[in-house]
C-alpha positions as CSV (number, residue, x, y, z in Angstrom):
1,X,0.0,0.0,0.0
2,X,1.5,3.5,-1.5
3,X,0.9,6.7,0.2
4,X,-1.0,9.4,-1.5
5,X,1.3,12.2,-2.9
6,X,-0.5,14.6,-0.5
7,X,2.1,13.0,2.7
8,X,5.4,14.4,2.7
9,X,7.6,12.0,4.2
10,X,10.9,12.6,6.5
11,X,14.2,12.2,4.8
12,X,16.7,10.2,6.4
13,X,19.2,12.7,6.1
14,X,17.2,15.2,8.0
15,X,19.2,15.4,11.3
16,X,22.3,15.1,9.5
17,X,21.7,18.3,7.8
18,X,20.2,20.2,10.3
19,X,23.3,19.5,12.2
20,X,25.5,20.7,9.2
21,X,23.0,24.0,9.3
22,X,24.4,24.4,12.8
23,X,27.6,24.5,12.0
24,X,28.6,26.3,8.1
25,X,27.3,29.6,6.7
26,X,26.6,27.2,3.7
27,X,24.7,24.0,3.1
28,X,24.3,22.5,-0.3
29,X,21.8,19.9,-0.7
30,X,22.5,18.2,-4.8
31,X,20.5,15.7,-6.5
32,X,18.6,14.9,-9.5
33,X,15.0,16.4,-10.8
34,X,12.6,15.1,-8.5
35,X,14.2,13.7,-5.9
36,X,12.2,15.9,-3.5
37,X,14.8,18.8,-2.3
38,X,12.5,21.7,-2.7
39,X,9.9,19.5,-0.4
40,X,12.6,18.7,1.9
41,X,14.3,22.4,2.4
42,X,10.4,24.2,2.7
43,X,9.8,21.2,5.0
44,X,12.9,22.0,8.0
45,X,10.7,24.5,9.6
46,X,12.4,27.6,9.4
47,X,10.1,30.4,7.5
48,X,13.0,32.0,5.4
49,X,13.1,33.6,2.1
50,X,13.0,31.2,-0.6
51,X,13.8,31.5,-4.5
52,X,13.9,29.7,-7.2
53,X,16.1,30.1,-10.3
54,X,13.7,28.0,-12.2
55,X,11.8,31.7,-12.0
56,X,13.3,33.9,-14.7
57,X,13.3,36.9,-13.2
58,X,15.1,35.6,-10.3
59,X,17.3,34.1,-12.3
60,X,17.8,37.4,-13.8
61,X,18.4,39.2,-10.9
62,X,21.0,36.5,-9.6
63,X,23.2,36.8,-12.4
64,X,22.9,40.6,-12.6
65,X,22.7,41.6,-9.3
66,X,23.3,38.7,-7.1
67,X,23.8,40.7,-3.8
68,X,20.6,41.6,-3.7
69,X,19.2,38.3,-3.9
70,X,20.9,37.9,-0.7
71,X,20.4,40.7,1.4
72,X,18.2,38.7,3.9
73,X,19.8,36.2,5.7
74,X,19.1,33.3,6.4
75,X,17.4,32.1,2.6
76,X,17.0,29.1,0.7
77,X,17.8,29.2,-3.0
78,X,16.9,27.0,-5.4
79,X,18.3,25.4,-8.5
80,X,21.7,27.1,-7.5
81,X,23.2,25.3,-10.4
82,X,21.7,28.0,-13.0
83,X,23.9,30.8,-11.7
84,X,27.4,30.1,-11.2
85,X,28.1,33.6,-10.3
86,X,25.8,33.8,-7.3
87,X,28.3,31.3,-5.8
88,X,31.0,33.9,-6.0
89,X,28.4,36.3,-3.9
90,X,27.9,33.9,-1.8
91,X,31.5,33.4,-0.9
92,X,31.8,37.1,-0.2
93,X,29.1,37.4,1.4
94,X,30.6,34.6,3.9
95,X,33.5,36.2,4.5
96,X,32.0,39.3,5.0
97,X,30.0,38.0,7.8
98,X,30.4,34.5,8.7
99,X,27.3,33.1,10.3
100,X,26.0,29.4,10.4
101,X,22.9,28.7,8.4
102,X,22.9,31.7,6.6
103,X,22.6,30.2,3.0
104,X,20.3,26.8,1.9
105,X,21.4,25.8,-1.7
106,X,19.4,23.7,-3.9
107,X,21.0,22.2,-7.1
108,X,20.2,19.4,-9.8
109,X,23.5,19.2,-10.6
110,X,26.6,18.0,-8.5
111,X,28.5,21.0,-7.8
112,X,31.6,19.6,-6.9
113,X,31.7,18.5,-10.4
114,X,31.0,21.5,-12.1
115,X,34.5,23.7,-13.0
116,X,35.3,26.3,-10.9
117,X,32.3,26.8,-9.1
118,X,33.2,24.3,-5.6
119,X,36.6,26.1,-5.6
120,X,34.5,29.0,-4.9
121,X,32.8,27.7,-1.4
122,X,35.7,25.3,-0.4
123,X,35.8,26.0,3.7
124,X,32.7,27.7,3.8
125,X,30.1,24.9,2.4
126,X,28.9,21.2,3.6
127,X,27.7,19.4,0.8
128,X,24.6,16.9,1.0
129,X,23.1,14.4,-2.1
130,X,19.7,13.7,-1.8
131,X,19.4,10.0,-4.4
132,X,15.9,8.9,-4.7
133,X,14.2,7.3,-1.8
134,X,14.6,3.6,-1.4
135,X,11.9,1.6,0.0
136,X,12.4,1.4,3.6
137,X,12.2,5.8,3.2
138,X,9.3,5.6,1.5
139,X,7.5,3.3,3.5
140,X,9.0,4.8,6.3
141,X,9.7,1.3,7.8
142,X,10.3,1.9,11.5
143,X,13.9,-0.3,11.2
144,X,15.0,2.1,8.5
145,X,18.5,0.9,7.4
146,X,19.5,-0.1,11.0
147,X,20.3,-3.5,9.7
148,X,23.2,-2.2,7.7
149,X,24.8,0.1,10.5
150,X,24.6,-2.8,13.0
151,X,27.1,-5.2,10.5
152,X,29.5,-3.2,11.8
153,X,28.7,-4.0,15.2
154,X,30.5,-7.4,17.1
155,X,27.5,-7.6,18.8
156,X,25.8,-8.5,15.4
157,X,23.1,-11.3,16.1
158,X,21.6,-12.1,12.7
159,X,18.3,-13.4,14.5
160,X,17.5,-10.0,16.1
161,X,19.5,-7.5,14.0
162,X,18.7,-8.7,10.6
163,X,14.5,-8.6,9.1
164,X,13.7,-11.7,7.6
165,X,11.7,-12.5,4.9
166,X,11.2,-12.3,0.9
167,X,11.3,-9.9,-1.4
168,X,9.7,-8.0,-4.2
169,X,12.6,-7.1,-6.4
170,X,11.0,-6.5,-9.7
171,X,8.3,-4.2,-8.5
172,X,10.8,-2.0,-6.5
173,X,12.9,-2.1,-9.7
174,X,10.6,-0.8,-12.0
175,X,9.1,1.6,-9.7
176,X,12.6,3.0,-8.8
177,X,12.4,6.1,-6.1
178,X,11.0,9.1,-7.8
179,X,7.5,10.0,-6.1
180,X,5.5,10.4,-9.0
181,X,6.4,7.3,-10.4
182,X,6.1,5.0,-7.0
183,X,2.5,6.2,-6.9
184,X,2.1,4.2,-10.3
185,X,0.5,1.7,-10.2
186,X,-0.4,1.3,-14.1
187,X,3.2,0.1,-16.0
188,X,1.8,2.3,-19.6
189,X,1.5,5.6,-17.4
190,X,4.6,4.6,-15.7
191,X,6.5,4.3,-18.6
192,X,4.9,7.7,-20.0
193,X,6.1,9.5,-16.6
194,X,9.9,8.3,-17.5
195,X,10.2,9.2,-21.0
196,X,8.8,12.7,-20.1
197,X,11.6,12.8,-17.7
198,X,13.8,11.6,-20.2
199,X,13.1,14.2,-22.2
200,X,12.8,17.9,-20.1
201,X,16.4,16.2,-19.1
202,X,17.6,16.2,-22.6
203,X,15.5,19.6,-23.3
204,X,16.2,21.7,-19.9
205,X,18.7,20.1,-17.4
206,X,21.5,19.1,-20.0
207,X,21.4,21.9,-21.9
208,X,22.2,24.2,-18.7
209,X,25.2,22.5,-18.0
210,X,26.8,21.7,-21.6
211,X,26.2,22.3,-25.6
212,X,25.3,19.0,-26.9
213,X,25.2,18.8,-30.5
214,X,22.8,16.2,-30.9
215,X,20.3,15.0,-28.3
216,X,19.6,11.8,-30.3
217,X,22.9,11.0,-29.9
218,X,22.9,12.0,-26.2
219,X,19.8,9.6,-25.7
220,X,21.1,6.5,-27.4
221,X,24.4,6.3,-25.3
222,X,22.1,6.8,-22.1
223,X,20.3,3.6,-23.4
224,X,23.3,1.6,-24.0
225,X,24.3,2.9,-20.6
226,X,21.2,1.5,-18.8
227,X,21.4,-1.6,-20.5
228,X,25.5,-1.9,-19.0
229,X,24.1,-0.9,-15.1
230,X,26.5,-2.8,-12.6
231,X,29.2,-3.6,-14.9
232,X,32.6,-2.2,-15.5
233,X,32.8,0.6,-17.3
234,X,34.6,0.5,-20.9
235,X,34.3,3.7,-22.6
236,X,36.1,2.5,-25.6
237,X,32.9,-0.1,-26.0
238,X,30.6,1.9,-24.7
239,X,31.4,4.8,-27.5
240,X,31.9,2.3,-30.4
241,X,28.4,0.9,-29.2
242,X,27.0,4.7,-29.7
243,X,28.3,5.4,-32.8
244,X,30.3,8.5,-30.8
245,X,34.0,9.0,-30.6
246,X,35.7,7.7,-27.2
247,X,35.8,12.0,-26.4
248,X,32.4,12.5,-27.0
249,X,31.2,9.2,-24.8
250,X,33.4,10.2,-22.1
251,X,32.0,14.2,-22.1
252,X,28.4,12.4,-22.0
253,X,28.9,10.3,-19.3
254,X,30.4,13.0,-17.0
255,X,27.8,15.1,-17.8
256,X,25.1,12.4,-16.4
257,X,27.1,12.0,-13.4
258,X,27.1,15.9,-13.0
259,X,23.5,15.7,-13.5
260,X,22.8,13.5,-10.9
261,X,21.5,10.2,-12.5
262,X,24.8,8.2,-12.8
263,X,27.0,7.0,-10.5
264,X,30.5,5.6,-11.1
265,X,31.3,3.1,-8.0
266,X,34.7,2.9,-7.3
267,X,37.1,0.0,-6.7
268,X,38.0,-0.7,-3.7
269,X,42.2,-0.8,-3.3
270,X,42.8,-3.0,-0.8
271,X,46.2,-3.6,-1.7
272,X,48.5,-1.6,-3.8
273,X,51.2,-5.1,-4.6
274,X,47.7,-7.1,-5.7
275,X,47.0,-7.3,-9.5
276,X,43.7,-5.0,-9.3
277,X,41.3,-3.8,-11.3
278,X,41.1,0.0,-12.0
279,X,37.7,1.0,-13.7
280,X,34.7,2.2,-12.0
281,X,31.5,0.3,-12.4
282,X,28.3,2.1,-14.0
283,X,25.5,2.2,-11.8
284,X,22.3,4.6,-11.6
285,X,20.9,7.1,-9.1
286,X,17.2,6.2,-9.8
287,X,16.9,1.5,-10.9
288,X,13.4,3.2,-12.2
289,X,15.1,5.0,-14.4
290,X,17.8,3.1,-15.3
291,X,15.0,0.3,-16.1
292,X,12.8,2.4,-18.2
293,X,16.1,3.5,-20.5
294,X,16.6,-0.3,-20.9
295,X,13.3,-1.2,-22.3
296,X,12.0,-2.7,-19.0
297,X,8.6,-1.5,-18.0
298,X,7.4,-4.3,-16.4
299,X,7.7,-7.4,-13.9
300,X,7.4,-9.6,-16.7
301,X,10.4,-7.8,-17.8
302,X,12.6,-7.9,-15.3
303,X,11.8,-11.6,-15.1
304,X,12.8,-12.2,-18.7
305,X,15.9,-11.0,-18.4
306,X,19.4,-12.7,-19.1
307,X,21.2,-10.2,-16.8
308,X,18.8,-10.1,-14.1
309,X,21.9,-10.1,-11.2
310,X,23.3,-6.9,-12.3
311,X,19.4,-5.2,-12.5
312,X,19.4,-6.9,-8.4
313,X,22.7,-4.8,-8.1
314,X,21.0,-1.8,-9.2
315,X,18.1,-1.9,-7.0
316,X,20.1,-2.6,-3.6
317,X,22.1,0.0,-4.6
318,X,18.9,2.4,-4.6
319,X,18.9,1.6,-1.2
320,X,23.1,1.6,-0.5
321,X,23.3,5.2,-2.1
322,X,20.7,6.1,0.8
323,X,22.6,4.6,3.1
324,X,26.0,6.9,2.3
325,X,24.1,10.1,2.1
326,X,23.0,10.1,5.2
327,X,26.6,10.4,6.7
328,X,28.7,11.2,4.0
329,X,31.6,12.2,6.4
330,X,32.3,8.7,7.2
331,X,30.3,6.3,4.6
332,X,32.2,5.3,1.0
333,X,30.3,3.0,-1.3
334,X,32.9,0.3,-3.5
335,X,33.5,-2.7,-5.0
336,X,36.0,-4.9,-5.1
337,X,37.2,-7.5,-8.3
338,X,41.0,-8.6,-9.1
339,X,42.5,-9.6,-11.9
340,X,41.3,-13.4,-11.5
341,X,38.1,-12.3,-11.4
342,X,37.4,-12.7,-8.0
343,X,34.6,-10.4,-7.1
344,X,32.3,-8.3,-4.5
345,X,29.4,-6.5,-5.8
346,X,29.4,-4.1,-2.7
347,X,31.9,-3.2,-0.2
348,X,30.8,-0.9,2.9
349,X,32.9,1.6,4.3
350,X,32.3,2.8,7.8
351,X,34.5,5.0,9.8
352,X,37.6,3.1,8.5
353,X,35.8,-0.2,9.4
354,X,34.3,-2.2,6.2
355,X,31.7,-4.6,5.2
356,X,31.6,-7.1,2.0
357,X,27.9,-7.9,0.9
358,X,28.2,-10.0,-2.5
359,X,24.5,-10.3,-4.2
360,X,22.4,-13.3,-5.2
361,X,19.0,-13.4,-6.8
362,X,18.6,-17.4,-5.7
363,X,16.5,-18.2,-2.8
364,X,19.4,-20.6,-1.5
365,X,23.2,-20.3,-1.0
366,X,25.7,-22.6,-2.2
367,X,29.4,-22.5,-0.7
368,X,30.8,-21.2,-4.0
369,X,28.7,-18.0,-4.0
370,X,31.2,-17.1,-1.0
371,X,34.4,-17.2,-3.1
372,X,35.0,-13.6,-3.9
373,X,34.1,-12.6,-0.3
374,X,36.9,-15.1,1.1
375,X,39.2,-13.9,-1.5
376,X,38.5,-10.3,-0.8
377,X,38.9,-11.3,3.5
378,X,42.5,-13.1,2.6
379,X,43.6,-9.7,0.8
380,X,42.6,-7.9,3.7
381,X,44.1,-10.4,6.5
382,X,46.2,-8.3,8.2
383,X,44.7,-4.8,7.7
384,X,41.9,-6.0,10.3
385,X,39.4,-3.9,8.6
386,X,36.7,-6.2,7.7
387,X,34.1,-6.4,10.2
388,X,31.9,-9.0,7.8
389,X,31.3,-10.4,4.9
390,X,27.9,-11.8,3.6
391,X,25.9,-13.5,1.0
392,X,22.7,-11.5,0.4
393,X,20.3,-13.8,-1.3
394,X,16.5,-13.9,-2.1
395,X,15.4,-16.8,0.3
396,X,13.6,-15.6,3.7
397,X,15.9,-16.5,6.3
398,X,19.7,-16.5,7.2
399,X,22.6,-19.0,8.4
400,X,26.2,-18.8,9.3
401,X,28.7,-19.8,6.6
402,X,31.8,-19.4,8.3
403,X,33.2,-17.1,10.9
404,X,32.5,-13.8,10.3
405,X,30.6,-15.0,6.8
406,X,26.5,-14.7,6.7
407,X,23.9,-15.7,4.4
408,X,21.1,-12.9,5.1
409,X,18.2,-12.4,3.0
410,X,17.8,-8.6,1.0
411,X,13.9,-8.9,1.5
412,X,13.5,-6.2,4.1
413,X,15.5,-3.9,1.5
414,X,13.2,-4.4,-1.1
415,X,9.5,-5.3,0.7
């Protein structure tokens, strides 16, 4: 049962930010289109002026006269992304008269990506994303993601700590975490809601942050992308697949990322002497999305599919990405695979402390689907970093596999 789009639900990362508000002159909250900032900064309490450079004559006044846009303090501005300049204002503005909480930045682009303009607020600003929800945030399951956060713990006791029961990955997949399309519930309107999206992207967003010479162009290698979600990265396929030179693939795919809809997951170095490998793996902010691009607007879909591991990947990652953003000061997302292709679909970074989840759509657990996680555990032997390891498969219930190695099920992830 979905709520109606009247409710406006609390975002995990809520206290987090307040906290940060507390603290810095400037807090930056990035994400893509329709993710839910505006609802989230209008919903912290504080009756402050708010603007919007989706307004054209505000964003006419911040790039002609930006101090007057912000001489009221505290205010919330919107869309920051539009005016690169008003950043520079900001920054004097700061060091003018430093006080916490003065300035709430919206953007729908990652800032720290964007030339020149995070040089401009290094030491005064605290930067937040805010990915879609995931389904324990929408549902606002009273665990919330409490299970992951106690795998670091010793005391972990996978009977009390960790929800059993099954799952519903293909309806969370296709659903992804974007309000509008959650409430849903027919697949044609659905698919209408993401190729609308698709589009004021394409028309609007992309278009703010970079010429593109041919949106055609720009849409198919966004397909092909989709259809690559949780594998390694190679450009030099990825642009031959396109039709685009290796330059022009590479320009497109940073500008998704600075957009907000794709993510490149990192490798996880565990050991400079072991053969590694290098590449960041391709993964999307919104598996709705991702889904959609791909072709798959359905459960029948998702079922039908070859790859259907990687398309388990991205959906538990909608819920991972979650996870980090709610304290990105000590949580890194990676993944780990050497050159014998030994491999773990997720590894966990806590405080220094780390935790290996590799990913199974089977209901059961064989001893085999544990090899990358003991190969990834004998790499890290004497670094004493990894608190656990575990198998996260699509049965209901979990069982020891070795000492500190779990089968658990991802049901509670994806309800």
């Amino acid at each position: 049962m979905f709520h109606g789009m009247q409710d406006i639900r609390p975002r995990l990362v809520t206290t987090k930010l307040n906290l940060a508000r507390s603290v810095m002159p400037v807090v930056v909250i990035t994400g893509a289109r329709q993710t839910g900032k505006t609802t989230l900064v209008q919903s912290l309490g504080a009756k402050v002026p708010y603007f919007t450079l989706d307004d054209l004559g505000v964003l006419e006044q911040a790039e002609r006269s930006p101090e007057t846009l912000l001489a009221q303090t505290p205010v919330t501005i919107d869309e920051v992304q539009r005016a690169p300049a008003l950043l520079s204002a900001i920054k004097r503005a700061v060091d003018k008269s430093r006080k916490s909480g003065d300035f709430l930045l919206t953007g729908s682009a990652n800032l720290l990506l964007m030339k020149g303009v995070s040089e401009s607020l290094a030491g005064r600003a605290v930067y937040f994303d805010l990915p879609p929800f995931c389904p324990v945030e929408w549902l606002e399951k009273k665990e919330r993601l409490s299970p992951l956060d106690k795998l670091f713990q010793d005391t972990f006791d996978s009977r009390n700590d960790w929800p059993e029961g099954k799952g519903d990955f293909p309806k969370w997949l296709i659903r992804g975490g974007f309000p509008s399309a959650i409430e849903t519930d027919s697949d044609e309107e659905r698919a209408v809601w993401f190729a609308a999206y698709t589009q004021t992207y394409l028309e609007r967003d992309l278009r703010q942050l970079s010429a593109v010479a041919s949106l055609s162009d720009f849409q198919r290698l966004m397909r092909i992308a989709a259809q690559r979600t949780g594998r390694i990265i190679n450009q030099a396929e990825l642009a031959r697949d396109a039709a685009l030179s290796h330059a022009t693939a590479h320009r497109y795919l940073n500008l998704l990322e600075t957009g907000c809809l794709l993510s490149r997951l990192r490798p996880y170095a565990s050991n400079l002497t072991t053969a590694m490998v290098k590449s960041p793996k391709l993964l999307w902010a919104d598996c709705g999305l991702a889904a959609s691009l791909a072709g798959i607007g359905d459960v029948a879909a998702v079922k039908r599919r070859d790859d259907v591991g990687f398309w388990l990947e991205q959906a538990i990652f909608q819920t991972l990405q979650v996870w980090r953003a709610v304290n990105p000061d000590k949580r890194q997302l990676y993944f780990w695979r050497d050159k014998n292709n030994n491999e773990v679909d997720f590894i966990l970074e806590h405080a220094g402390e780390l935790v290996a989840l590799e990913l199974k759509t089977a209901e059961s657990v064989r001893p085999s689907d544990a090899n990358g996680l003991i190969a990834f555990k004998e790499v890290l032997k004497k670094k004493k970093l990894l608190k656990r390891s575990v198998v996260l498969h699509g049965g209901d219930n979990g069982r020891l596999l070795g000492d500190d190695l779990l089968a658990l099920p991802w049901g509670w992830m994806l309800p």
